[in-house]
PDB file of N, CA, C and O in Angstrom, chain B, residues numbered from 101:
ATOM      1  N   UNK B 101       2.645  14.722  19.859  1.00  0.00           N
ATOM      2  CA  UNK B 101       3.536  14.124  18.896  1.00  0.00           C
ATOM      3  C   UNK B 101       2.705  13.303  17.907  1.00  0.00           C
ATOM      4  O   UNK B 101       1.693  12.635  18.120  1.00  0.00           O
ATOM      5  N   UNK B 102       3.523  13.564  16.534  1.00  0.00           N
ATOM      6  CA  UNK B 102       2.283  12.870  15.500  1.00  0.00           C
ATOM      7  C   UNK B 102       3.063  11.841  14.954  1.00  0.00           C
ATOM      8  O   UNK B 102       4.250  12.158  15.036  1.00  0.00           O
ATOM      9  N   UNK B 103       2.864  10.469  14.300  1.00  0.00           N
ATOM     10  CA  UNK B 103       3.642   9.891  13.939  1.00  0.00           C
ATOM     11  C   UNK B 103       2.860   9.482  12.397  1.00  0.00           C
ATOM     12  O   UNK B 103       1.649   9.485  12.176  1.00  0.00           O
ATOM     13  N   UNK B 104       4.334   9.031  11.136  1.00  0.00           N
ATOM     14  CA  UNK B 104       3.224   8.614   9.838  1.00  0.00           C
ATOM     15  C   UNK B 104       4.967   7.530   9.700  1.00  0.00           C
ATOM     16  O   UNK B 104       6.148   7.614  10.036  1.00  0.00           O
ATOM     17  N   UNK B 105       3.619   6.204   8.667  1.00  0.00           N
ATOM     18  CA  UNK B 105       4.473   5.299   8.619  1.00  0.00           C
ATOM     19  C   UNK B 105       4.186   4.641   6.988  1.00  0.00           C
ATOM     20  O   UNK B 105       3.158   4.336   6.383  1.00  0.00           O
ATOM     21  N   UNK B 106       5.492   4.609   6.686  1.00  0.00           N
ATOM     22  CA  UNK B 106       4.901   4.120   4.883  1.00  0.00           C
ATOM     23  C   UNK B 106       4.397   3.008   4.841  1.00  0.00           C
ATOM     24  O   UNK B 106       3.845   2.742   3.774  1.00  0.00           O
ATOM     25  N   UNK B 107       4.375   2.062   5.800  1.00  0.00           N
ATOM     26  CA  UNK B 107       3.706   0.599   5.929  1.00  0.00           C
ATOM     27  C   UNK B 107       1.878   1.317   6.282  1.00  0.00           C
ATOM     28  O   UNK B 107       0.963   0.774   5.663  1.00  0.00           O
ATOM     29  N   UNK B 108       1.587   2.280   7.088  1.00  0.00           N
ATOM     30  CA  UNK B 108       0.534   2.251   6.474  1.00  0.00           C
ATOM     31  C   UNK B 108      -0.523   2.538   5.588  1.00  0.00           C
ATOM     32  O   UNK B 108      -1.717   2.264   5.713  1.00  0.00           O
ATOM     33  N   UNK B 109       0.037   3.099   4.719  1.00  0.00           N
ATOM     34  CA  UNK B 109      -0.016   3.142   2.937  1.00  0.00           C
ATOM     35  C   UNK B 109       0.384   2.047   2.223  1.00  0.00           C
ATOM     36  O   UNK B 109       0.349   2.037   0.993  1.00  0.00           O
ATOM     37  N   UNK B 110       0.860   0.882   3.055  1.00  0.00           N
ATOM     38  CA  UNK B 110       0.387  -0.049   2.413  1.00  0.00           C
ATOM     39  C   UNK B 110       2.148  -0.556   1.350  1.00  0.00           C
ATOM     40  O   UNK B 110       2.378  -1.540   0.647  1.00  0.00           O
ATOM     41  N   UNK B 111       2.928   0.513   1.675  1.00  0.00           N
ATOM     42  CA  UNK B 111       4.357   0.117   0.881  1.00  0.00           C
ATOM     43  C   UNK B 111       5.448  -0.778   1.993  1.00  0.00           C
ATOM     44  O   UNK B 111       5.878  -0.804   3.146  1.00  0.00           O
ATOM     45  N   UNK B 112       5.487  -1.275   1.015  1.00  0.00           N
ATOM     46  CA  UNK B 112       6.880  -2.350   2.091  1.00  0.00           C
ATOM     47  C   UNK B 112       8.378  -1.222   2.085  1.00  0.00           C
ATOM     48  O   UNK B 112       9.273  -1.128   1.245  1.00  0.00           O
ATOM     49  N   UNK B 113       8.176  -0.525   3.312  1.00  0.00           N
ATOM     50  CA  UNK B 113       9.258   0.290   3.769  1.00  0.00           C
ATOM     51  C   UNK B 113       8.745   0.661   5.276  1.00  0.00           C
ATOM     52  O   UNK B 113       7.731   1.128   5.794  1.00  0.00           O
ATOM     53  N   UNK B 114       9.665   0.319   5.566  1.00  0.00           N
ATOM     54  CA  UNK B 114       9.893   0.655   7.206  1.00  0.00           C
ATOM     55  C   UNK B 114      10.255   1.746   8.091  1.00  0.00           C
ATOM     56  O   UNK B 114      10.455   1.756   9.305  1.00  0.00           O
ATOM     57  N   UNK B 115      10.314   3.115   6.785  1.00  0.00           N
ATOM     58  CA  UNK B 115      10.373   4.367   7.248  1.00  0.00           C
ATOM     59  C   UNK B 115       9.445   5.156   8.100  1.00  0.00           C
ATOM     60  O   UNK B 115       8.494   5.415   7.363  1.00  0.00           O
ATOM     61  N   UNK B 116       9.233   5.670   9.272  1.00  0.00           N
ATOM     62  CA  UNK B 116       8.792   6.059  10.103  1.00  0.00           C
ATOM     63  C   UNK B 116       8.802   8.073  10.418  1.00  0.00           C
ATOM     64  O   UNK B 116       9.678   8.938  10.433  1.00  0.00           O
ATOM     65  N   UNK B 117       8.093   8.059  10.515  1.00  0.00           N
ATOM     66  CA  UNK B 117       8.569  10.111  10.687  1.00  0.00           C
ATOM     67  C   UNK B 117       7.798  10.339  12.124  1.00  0.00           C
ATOM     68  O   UNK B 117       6.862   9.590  12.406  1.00  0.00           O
ATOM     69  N   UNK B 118       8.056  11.008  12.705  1.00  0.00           N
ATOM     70  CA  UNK B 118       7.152  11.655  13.656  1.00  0.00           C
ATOM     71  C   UNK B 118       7.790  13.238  13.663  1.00  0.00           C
ATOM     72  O   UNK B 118       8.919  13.649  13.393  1.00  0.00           O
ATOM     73  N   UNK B 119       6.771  13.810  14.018  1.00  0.00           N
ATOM     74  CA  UNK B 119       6.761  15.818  14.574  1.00  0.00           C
ATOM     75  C   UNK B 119       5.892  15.957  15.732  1.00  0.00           C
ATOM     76  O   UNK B 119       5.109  15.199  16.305  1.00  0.00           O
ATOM     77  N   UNK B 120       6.394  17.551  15.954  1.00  0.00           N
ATOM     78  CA  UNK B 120       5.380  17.972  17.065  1.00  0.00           C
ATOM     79  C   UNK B 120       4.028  18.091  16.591  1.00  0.00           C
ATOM     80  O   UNK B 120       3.065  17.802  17.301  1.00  0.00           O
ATOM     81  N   UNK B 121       3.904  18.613  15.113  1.00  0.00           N
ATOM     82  CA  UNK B 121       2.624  18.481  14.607  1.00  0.00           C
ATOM     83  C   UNK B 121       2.090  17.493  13.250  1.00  0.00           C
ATOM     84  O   UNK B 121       2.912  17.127  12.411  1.00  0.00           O
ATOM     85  N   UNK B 122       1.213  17.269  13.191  1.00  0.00           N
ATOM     86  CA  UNK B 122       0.906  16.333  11.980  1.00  0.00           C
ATOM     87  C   UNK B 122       1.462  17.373  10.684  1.00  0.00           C
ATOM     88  O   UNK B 122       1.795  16.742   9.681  1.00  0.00           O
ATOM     89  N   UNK B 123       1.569  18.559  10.611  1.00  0.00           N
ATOM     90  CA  UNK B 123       2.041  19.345   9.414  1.00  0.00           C
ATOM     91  C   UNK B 123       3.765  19.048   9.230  1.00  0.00           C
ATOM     92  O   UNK B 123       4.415  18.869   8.200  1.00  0.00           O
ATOM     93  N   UNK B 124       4.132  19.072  10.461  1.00  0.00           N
ATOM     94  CA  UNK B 124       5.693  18.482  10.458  1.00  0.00           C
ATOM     95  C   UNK B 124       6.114  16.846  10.102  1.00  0.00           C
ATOM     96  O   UNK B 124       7.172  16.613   9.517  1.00  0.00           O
ATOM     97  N   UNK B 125       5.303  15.885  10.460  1.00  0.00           N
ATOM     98  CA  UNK B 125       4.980  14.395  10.450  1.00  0.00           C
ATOM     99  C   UNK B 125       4.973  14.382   8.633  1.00  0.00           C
ATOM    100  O   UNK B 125       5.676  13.599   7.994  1.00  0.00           O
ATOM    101  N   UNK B 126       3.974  15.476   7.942  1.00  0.00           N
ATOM    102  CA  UNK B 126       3.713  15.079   6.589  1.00  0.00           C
ATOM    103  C   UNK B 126       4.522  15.675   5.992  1.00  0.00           C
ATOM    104  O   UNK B 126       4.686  15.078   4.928  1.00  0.00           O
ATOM    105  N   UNK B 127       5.352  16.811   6.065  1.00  0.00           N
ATOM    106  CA  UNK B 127       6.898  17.176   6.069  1.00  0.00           C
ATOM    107  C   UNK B 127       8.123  16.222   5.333  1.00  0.00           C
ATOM    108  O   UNK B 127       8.665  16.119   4.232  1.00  0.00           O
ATOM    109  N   UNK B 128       8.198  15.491   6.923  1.00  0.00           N
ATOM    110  CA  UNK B 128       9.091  14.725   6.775  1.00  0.00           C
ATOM    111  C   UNK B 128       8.501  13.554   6.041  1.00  0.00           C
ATOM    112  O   UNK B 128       9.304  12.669   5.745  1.00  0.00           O
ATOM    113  N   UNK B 129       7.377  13.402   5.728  1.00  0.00           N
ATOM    114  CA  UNK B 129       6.787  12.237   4.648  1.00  0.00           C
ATOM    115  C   UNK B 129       7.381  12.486   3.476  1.00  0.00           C
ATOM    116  O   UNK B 129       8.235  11.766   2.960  1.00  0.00           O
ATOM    117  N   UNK B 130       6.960  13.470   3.046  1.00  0.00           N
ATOM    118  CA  UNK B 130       6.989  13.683   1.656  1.00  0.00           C
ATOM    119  C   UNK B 130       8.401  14.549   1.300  1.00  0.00           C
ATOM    120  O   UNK B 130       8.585  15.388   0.417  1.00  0.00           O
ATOM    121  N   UNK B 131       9.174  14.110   2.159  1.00  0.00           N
ATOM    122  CA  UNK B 131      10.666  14.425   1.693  1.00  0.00           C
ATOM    123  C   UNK B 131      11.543  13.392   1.575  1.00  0.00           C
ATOM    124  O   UNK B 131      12.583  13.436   0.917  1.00  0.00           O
ATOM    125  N   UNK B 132      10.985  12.094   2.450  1.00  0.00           N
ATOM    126  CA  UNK B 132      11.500  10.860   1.983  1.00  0.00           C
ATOM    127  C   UNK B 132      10.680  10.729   1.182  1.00  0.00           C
ATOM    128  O   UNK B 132      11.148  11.488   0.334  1.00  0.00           O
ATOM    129  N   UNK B 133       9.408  10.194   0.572  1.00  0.00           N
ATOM    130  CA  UNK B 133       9.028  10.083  -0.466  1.00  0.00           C
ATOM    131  C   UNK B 133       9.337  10.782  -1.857  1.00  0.00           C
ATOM    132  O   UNK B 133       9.343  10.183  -2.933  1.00  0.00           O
ATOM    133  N   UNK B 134       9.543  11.866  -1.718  1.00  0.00           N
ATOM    134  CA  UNK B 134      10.639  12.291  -2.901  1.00  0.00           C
ATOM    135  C   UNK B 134      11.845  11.729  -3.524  1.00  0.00           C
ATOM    136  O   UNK B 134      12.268  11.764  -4.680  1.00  0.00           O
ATOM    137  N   UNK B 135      12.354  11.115  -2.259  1.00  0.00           N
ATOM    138  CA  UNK B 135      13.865  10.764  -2.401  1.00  0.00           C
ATOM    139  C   UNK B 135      13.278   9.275  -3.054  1.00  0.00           C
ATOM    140  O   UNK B 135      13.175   8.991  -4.248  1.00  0.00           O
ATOM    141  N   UNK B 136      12.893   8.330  -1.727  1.00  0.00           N
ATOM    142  CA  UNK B 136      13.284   7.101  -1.501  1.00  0.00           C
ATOM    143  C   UNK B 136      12.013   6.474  -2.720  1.00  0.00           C
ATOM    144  O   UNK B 136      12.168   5.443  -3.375  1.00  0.00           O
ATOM    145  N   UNK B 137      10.814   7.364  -2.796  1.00  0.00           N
ATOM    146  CA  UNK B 137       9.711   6.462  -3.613  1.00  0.00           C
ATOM    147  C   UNK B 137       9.354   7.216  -4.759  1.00  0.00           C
ATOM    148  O   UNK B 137       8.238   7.186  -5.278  1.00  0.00           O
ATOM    149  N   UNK B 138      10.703   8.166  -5.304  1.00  0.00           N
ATOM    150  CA  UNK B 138      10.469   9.184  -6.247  1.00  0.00           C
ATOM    151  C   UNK B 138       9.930   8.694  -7.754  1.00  0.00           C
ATOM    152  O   UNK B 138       9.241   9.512  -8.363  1.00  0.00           O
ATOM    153  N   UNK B 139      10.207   7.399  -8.394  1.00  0.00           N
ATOM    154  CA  UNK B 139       9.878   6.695  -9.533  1.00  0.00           C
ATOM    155  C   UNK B 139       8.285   6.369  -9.119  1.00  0.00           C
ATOM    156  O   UNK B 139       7.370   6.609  -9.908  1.00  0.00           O
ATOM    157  N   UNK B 140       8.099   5.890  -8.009  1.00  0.00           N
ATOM    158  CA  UNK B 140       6.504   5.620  -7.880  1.00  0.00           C
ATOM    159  C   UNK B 140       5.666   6.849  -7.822  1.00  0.00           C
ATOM    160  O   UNK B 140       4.544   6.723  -8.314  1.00  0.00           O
ATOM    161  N   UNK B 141       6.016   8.166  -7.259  1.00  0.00           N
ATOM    162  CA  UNK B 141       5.677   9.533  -7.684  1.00  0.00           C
ATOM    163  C   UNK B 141       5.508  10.172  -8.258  1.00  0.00           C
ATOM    164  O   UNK B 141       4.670  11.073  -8.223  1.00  0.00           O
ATOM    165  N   UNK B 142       6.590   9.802  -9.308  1.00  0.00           N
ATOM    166  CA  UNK B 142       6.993  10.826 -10.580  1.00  0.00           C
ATOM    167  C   UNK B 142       5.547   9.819 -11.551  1.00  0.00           C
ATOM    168  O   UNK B 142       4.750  10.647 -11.991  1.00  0.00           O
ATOM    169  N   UNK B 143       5.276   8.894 -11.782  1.00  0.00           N
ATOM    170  CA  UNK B 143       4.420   7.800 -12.423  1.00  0.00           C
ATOM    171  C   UNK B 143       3.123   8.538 -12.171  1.00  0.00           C
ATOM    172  O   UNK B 143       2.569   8.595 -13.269  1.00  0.00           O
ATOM    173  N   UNK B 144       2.458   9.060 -11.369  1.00  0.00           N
ATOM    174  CA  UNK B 144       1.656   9.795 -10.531  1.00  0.00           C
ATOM    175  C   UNK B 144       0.912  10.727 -11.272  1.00  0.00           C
ATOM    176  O   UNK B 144       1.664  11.673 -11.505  1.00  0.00           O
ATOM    177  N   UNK B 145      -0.441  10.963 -11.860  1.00  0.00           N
ATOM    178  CA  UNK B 145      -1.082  12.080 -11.938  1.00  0.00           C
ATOM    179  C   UNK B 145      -1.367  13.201 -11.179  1.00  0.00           C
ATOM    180  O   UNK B 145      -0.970  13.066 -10.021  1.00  0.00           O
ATOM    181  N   UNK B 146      -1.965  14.366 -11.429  1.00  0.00           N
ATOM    182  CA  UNK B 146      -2.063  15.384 -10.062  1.00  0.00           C
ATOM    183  C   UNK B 146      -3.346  14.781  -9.514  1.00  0.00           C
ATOM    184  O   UNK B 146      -3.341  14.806  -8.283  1.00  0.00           O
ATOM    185  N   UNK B 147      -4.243  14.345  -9.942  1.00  0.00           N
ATOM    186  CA  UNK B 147      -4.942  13.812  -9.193  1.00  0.00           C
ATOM    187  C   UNK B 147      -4.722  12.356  -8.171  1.00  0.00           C
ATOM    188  O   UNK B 147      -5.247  12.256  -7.062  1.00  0.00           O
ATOM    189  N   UNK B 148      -4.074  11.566  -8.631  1.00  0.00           N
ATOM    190  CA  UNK B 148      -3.158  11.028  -7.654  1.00  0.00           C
ATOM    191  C   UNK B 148      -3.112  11.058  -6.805  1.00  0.00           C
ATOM    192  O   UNK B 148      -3.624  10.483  -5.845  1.00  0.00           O
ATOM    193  N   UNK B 149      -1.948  12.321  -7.118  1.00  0.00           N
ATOM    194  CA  UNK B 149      -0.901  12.640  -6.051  1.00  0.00           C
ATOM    195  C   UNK B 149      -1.568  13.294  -5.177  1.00  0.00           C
ATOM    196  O   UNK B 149      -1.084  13.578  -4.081  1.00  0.00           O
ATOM    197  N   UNK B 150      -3.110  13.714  -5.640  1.00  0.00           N
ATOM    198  CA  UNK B 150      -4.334  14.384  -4.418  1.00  0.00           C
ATOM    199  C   UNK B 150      -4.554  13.136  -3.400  1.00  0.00           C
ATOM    200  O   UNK B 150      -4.180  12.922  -2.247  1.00  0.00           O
ATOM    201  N   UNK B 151      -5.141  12.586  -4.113  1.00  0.00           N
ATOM    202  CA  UNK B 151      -5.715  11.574  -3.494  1.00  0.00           C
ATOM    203  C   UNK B 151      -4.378  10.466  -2.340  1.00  0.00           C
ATOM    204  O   UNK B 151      -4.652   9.890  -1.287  1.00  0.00           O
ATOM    205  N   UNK B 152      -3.180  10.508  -2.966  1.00  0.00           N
ATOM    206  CA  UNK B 152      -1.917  10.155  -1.797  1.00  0.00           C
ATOM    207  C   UNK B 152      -1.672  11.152  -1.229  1.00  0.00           C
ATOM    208  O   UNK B 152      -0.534  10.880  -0.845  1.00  0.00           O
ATOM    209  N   UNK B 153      -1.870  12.130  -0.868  1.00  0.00           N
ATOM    210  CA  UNK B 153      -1.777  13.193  -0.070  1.00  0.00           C
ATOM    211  C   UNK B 153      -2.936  13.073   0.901  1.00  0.00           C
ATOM    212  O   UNK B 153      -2.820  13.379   2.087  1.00  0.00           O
ATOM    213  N   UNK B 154      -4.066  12.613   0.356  1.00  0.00           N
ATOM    214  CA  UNK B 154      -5.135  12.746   2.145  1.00  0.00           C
ATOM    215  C   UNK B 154      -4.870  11.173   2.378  1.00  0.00           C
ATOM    216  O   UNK B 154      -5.112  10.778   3.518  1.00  0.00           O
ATOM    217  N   UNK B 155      -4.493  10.406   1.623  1.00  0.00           N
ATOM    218  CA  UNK B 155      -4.453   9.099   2.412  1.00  0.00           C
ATOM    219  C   UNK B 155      -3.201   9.338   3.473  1.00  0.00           C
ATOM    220  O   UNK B 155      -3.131   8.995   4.653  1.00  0.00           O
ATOM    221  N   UNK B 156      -2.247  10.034   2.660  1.00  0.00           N
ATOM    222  CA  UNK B 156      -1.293  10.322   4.380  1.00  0.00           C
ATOM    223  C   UNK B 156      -1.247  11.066   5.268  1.00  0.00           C
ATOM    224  O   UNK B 156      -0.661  10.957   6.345  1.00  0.00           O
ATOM    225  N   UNK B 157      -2.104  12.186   4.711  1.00  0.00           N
ATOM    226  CA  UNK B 157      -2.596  13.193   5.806  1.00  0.00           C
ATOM    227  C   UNK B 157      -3.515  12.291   6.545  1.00  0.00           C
ATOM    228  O   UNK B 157      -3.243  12.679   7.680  1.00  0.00           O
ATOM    229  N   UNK B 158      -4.486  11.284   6.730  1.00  0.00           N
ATOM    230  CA  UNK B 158      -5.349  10.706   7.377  1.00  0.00           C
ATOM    231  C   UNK B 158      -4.187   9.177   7.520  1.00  0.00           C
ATOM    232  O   UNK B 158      -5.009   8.453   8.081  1.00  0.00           O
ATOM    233  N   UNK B 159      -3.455   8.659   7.447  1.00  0.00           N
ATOM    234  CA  UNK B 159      -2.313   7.759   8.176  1.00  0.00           C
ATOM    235  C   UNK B 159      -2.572   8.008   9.540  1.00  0.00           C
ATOM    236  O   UNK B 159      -3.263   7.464  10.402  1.00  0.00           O
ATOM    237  N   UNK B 160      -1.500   9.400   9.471  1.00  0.00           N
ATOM    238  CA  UNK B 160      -1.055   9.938  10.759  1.00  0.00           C
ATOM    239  C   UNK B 160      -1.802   9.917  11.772  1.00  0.00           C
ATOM    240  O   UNK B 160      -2.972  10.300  11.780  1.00  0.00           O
ATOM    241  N   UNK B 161      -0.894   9.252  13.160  1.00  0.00           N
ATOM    242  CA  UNK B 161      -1.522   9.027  14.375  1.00  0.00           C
ATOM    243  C   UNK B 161      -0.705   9.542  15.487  1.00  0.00           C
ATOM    244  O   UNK B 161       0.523   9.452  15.500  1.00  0.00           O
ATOM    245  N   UNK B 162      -1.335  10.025  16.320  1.00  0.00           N
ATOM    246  CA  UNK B 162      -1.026  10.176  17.625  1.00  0.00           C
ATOM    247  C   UNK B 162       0.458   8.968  17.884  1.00  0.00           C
ATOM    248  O   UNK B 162       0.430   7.776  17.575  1.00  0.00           O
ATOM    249  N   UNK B 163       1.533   9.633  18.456  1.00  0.00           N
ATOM    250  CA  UNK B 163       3.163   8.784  18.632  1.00  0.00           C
ATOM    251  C   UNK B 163       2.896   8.485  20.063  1.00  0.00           C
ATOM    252  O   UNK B 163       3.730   7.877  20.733  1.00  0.00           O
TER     253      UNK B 163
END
């Protein structure tokens, strides 16, 4: 079980995801982040949005 948490990226939100795999964990990341942190996203270059993509691919920890 993998778990990712938007507190550790450092955002004040208390949303939590876990999956059976870290590919499912970053899943459910970036489908609340669509929703819930979509203005801080949309603001976002593609390079960015590279670089917030391995910071939450490397979050994720063992649940």
């Amino acid at each position: 079980m993998e778990k990712f948490a938007c507190k550790n990226l450092g955002l004040d939100c208390d949303f939590e995801a876990t999956g059976a795999t870290k590919e499912e964990a970053i899943k459910k990341a970036m489908e609340h982040g669509n929703v819930v942190h979509a203005d801080m996203m949309k603001g976002m270059s593609e390079e960015q949005m590279a670089e917030f993509g391995q910071k939450l691919e490397a979050s994720i920890q063992p649940a």
